[in-house]
N, C-alpha and C positions, 0 to 999 in steps of 0.2 A: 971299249965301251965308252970311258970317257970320250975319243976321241969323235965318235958318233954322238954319243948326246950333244957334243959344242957343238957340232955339226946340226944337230938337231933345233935346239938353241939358236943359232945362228939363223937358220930359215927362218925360227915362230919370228923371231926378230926382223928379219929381213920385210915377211907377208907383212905384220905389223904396223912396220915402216910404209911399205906400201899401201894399205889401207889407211894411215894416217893422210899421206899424201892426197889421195883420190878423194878423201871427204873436207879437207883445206879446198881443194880445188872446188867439189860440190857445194861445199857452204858457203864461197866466193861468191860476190854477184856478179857474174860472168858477163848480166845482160847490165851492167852499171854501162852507161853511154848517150852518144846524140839521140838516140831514136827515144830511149826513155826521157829524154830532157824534151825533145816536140812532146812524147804523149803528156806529161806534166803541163806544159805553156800550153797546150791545147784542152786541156781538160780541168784544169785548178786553178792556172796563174791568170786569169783574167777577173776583172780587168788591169789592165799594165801602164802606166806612162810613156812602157816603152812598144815601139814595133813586135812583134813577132818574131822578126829577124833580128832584132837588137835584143829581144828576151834570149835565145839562141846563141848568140853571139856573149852573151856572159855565162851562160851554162856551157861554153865551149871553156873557158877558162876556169872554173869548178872541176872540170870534168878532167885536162891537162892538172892542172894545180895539186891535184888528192891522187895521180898515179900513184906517187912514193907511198900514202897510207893507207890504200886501197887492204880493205882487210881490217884495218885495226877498229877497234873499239871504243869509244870515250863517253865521257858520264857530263856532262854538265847539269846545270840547276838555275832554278828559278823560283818566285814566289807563285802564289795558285789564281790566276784570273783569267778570263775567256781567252787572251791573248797568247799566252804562254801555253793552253791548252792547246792550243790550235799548232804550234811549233811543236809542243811533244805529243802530240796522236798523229799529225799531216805531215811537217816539215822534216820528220825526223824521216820519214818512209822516203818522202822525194829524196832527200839529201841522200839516204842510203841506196836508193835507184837508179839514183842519177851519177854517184861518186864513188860508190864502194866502200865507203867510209859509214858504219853503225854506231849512232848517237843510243845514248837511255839519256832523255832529259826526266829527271826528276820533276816534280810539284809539291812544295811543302809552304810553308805559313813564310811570310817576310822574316820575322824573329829567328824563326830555325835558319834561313840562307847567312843572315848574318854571324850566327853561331859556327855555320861551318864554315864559314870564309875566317873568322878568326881563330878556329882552331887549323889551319892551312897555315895561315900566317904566323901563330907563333907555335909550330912545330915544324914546320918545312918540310912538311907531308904532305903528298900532295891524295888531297880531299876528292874532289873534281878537278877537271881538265878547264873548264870556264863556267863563271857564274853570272848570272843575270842579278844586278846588284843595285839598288837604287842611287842616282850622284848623290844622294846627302851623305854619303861617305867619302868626298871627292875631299875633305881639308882632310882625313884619316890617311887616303890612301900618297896623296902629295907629298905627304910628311914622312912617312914609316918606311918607303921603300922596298915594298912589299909586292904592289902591285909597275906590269907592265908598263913604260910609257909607250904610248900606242904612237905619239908623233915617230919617235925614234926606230921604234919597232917597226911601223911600217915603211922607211924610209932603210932599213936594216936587217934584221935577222927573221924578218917575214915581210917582206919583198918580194919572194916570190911565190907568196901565198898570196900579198893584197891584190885587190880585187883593181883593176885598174879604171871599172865606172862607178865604184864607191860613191864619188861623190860626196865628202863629209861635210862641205859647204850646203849641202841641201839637207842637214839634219836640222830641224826646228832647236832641239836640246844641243847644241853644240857648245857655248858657252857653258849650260852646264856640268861640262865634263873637262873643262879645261881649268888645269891649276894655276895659279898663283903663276907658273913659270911660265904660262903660256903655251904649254903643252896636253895631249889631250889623253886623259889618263883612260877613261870608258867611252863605248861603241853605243853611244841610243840604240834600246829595240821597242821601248814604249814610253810613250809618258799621256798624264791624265790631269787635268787641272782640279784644282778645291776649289766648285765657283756657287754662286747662290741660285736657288732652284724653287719654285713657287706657280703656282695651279693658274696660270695664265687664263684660265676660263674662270676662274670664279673672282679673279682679278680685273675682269671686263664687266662682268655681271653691273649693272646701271643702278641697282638697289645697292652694291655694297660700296660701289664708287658713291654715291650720295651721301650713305648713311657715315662714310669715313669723313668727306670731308666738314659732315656737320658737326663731326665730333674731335678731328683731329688740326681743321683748317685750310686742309692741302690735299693734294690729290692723291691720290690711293695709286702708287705704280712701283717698278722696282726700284729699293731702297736704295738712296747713295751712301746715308751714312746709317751707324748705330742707331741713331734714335728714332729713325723711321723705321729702320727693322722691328724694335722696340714696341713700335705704334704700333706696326703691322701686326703682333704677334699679340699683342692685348687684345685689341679688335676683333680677330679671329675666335681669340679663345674665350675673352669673355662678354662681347658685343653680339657677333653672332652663332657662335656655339654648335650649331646642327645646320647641316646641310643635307636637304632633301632627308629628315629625319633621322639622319645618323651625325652620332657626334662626334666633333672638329675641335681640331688643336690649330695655335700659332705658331708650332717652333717644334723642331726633331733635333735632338743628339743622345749622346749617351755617356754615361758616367760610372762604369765600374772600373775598380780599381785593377789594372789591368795593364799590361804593357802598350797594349793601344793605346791608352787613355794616354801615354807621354805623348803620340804620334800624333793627338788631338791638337796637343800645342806646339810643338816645334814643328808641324806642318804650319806655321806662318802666320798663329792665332794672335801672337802677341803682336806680330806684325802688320796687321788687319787693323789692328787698335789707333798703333800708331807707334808701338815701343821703339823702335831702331832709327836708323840714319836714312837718310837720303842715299839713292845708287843702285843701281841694278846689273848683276842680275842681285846683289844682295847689296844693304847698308852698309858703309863703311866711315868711318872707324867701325860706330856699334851694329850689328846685323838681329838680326829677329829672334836669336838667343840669348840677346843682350849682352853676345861677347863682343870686348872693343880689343882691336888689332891697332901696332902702330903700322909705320909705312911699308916695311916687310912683312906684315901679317904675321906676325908675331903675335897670339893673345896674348894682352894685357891684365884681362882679368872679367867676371861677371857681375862683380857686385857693384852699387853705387861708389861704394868706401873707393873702387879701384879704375870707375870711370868707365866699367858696364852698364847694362837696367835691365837684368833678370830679376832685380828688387825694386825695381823701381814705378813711381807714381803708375806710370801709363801701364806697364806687365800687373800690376797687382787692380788694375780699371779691369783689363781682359780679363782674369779668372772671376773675379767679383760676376760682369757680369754673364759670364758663361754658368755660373753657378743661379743667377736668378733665373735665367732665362729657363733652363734646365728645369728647374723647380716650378714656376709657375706655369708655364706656357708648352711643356711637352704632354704628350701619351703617359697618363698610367705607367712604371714599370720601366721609363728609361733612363730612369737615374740606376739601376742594377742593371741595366745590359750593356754589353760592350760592341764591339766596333761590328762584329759581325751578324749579333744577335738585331741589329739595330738597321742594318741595311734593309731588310724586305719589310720595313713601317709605309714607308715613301711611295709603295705599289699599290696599301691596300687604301688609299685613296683618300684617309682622313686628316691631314696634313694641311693646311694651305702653304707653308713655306719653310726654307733650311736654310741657314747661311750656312753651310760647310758643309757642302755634297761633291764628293769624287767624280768627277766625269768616268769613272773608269764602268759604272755601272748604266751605265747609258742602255746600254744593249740590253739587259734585266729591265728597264724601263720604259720601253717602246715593244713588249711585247704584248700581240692583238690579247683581246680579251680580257685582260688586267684591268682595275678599276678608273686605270690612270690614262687610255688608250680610246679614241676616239673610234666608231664604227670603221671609219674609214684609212683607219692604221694611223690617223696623225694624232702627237701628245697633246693630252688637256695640260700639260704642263711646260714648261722653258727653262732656261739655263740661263743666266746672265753674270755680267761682272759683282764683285763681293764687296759689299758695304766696306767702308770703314771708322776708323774710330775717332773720338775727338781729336786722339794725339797724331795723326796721320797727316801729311805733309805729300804736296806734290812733287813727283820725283823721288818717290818710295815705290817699293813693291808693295802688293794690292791682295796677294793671295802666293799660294803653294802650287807646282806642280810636281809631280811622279817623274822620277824620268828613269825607268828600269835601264840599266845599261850593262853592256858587255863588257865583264870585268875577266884578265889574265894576269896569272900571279908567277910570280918570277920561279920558283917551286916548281911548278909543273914542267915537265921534263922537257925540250924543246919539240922533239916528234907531235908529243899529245898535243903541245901547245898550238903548232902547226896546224892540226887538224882541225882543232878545236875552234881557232880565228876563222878556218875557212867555214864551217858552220854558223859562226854569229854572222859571217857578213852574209849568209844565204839566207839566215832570217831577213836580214833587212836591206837583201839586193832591192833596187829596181824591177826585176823579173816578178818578184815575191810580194816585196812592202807592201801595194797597193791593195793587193785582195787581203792580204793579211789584215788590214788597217781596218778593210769593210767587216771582217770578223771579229775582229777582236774593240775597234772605233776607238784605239789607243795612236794617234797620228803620230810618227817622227817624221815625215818628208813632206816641207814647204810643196814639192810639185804635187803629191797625194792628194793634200788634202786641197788643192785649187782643179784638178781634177774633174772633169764634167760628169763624170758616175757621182761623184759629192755634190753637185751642184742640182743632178737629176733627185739624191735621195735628201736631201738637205732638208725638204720641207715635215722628213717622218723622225727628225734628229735633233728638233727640240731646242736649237739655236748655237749645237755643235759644230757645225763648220762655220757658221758666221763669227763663233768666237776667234775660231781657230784661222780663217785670214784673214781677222783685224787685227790693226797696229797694235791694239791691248792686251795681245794676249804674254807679249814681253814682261808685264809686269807680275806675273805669277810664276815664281819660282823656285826649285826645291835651296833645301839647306845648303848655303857658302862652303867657302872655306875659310871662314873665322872660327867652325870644332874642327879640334885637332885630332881628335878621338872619341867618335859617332859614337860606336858601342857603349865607351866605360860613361859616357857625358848624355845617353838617352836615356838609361836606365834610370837617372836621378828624376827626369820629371815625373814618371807616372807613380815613386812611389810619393812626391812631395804634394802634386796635387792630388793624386789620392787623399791625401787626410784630410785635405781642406775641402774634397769634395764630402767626405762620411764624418763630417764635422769633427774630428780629435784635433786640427788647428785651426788657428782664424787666417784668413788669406792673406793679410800682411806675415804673417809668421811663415806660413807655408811656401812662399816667395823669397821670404831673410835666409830661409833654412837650404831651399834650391840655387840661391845665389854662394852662399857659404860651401857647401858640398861641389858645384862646378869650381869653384875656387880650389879648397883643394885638391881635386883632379888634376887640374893646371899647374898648381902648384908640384905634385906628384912628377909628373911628367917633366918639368922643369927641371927638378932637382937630380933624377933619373940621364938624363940629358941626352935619352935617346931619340931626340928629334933634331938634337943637332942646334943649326941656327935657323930653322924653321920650326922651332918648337916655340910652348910659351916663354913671355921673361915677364913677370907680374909686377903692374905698378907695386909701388907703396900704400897704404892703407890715406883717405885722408877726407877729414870731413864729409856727408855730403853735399852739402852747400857748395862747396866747391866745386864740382860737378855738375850739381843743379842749376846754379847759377851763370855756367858758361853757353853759348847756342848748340844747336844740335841733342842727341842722345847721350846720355840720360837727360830726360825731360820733367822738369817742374812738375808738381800736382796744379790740372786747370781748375779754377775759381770756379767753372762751369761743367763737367763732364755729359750735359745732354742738351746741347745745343737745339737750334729748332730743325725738325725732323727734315728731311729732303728726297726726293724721289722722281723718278724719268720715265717717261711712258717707254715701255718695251719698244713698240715698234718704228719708232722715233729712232729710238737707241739702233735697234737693226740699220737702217736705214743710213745712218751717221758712219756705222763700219763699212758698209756697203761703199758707198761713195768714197771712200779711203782704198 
């Protein structure tokens, strides 16, 4: 009896097995191949840069490359905008069609991606297989050892996954993914510029060009520096007040205390002004966090005391006036909203103008019917380059870009890892980029965005690709690598200007207290000496006169901060990139 039930045993076992087999085999995408890579390039990927045959010819390499992981499954992540939607409802299906290989890409808020990238990194768990992670973590990840170096990597132990028409010389954000060493730590899959944005039709209007220059001197167009934004936004909000009977503001932002609200400043506000150094892609010694590096990029320190200007004259000019501005010249109600609550103000049409608007919302913005949208699909509004501040110096950055990029952490097992690279570059193949770019209007590839479908759509995009291939648009860039640690050193601004914004400090204080706190972060980190000789070494404390008194940043308090106001007719300005 026993000898029959093993026996018995044995077979449930054996059908078992057999049925396991046959449903591995059935749940395999058997039709993963050429054929489904033509129905893809013939039905989604256009338009392309590349041929037909040349889109084909890299999905033949996808297709070889992902034999070995044919089958497996991996998780990556992202933060949540049109872009990245488009990758995890479309690209995840191709890539599974075409490769065998079944993506889940996540969509959660920027703050959560960072959370689980740092709980990856100090548990050596692996979280997801790859994240889409913006470069203002590029002085973190340079430093910690944490993350892939993707020069070495693909010249190495993913080699025979890279992609051999890459092309990383054709990524716009290429610089900023590259450390300190000259190697490139993350893969661009988007990036979006902070540029200023204002109702180009009521900007033309011959009543309100008049009535500005009787009152202002100068001619009413896009502002170059602060105090014409300034003008601009008085004018609007209390000159002429109502438009076509509804009533008009001069100025959009938002002000709750909020972890956004850090993202408001270290996205380049202090750098607009004029806080930092001369150098691009960021200031150096002092960069737009007012942290100064010496010639190894070493922080030094943030305070004036240490020959930073997170405290100093020109950083405590930019919150001052981002706090007036806010106050007088917004909508009712945006001093309590935050980043998100505060996006669809700009659609409902009472607005005349923003110095700090994301490109990434372009596409929300050009849709027909909205109050902002002309009968004939083209914007009552424009994009243009971003004022800046009296302390602002030629041969500085001018604004902030996004640059989401594809981040691989040393953690993730090499298999996942594998598969996982061969998915980011199929976001941002050549096959793919281009229509992607048209859905999502986040450009990484110089050839994209010169492109004749951009050139065709150009006139409904509001001055988006004309930013996007002129020489200017170098000067807008995300966070250096003078933070050494993005996470522990964001969380200080929004709760420091938090106070200053819901009045429990005065702005000079609010500024002493966030320069003191990044200090000792640095300090922390120093004394830990887990950065090695890429970490900080923090001056000595000393005077600051001393400081103030030498050239460069940290910069003197000006005897003037509102200069006389300055401004350049739009389509001048157009015209000027154009010819470059």
């Amino acid at each position: 009896m026993k000898r029959f039930a093993a026996g018995k045993n044995a077979g449930r076992l054996f059908l078992a097995c057999l049925l396991g087999m046959v449903f591995l085999v059935f749940s395999q995408p058997s039709f993963a191949g050429i054929e489904e890579a033509k129905k893809w390039i013939d039905e989604e990927f256009q338009p392309s840069t590349l041929s037909k045959a040349e889109q084909l010819k890299e999905m033949e390499f996808f297709i070889k490359a992902a034999e070995p992981f044919k089958g497996m499954e991996i998780k990556v992540v992202s933060e949540t905008i049109p872009t990245h939607e488009y990758e995890s409802k479309t690209l995840t299906k191709a890539f599974y069609e075409i490769t065998g290989i079944k993506v889940t890409h996540d969509l959660i808020q920027e703050g959560d991606v960072i959370e689980k990238l740092q709980v990856q990194m100090q548990s050596g768990k692996n979280v997801f297989d790859a994240y889409v992670n913006d470069s203002d973590l590029i002085g973190t990840h340079s430093r910690y050892g944490h993350v892939v170096n993707l020069t070495d990597w693909m010249a190495g132990d993913g080699k025979d996954v890279t992609l051999p028409t890459l092309d990383v010389d054709d990524f716009m954000g290429k610089s900023f993914t590259t450390g300190p060493d000259g190697k490139l730590y993350q893969l661009p899959d988007q990036q979006f510029a902070n540029l200023y944005w204002f109702r180009y039709d009521w900007f033309n209007r011959d009543d309100f060009k008049k009535k500005f220059k009787e009152l202002y001197g100068y001619e009413l167009g896009v502002p170059v520096n602060w105090s014409a934004y300034e003008d601009i936004a008085q004018f609007f909000a209390e000159h002429v007040r109502e438009v076509d009977g509804k009533a008009i503001y001069g100025h959009m932002d938002y002000g709750k205390k909020a972890p956004d609200l850090g993202w408001r400043f270290t996205d380049a506000w202090l750098s607009m002004a004029g806080c930092g150094d001369k150098g691009l892609p960021n200031g150096k010694p002092v960069d737009e966090w007012g942290i100064r590096v010496d010639e190894n990029n070493r922080p030094l320190g943030s305070s004036v005391e240490r020959g930073g200007a997170a405290n100093s004259p020109a950083a405590k000019y930019a919150l001052r006036k981002y706090m007036e501005w806010l106050r007088k010249y917004a909508p009712p109600g945006a001093l309590g909203m935050d980043f998100y609550q505060s996006l669809p103000a700009l659609a409902k049409g009472n607005v005349a103008q923003q110095i700090f608007w994301y490109t990434a919302f372009t596409a929300d913005m050009v849709k027909e019917g909205t109050p902002v949208v002309n009968a004939d699909g083209t914007p009552k509004w424009r994009m243009a380059p971003s004022p800046h501040g009296p302390y602002w110096e030629e041969g500085m950055k001018l604004g902030y870009q996004d640059c989401g990029s594809w981040t691989l952490l040393k953690s993730t097992p090499l298999d996942r890892r594998k598969a996982a690279w061969l998915f980011a570059q199929f976001c941002v193949a050549k096959t793919v980029s281009l229509k992607k770019t048209h859905v999502g209007l986040t450009p990484i590839r110089d050839s994209d965005i010169r492109h004749q479908s951009f050139t065709d759509r150009a006139p409904k995009l509001g001055g988006l690709v004309e930013f996007y291939r002129s020489p200017a648009r170098v000067q807008w860039t995300p966070t250096g690598t003078n933070v050494p640690d993005y996470p522990k050193l964001a969380q200080l601004w929004w709760q420091n200007i938090g106070e200053a914004v819901s009045g429990e400090v005065t702005v000079s204080r609010a500024m002493d207290n966030l320069a003191a706190e990044q200090d000792k972060i640095l300090a922390r980190i120093e004394r830990a000496g887990i950065q090695g000789d890429k970490g900080p070494k923090l001056n000595k404390k000393m005077d600051p006169d001393f400081w103030l008194n030498k050239p460069g940043s940290p910069k003197a308090k000006l005897a003037n901060e509102k200069p006389q106001g300055k401004t350049v007719d739009y389509d001048e300005l157009i015209k000027a990139w154009q010819s470059n």
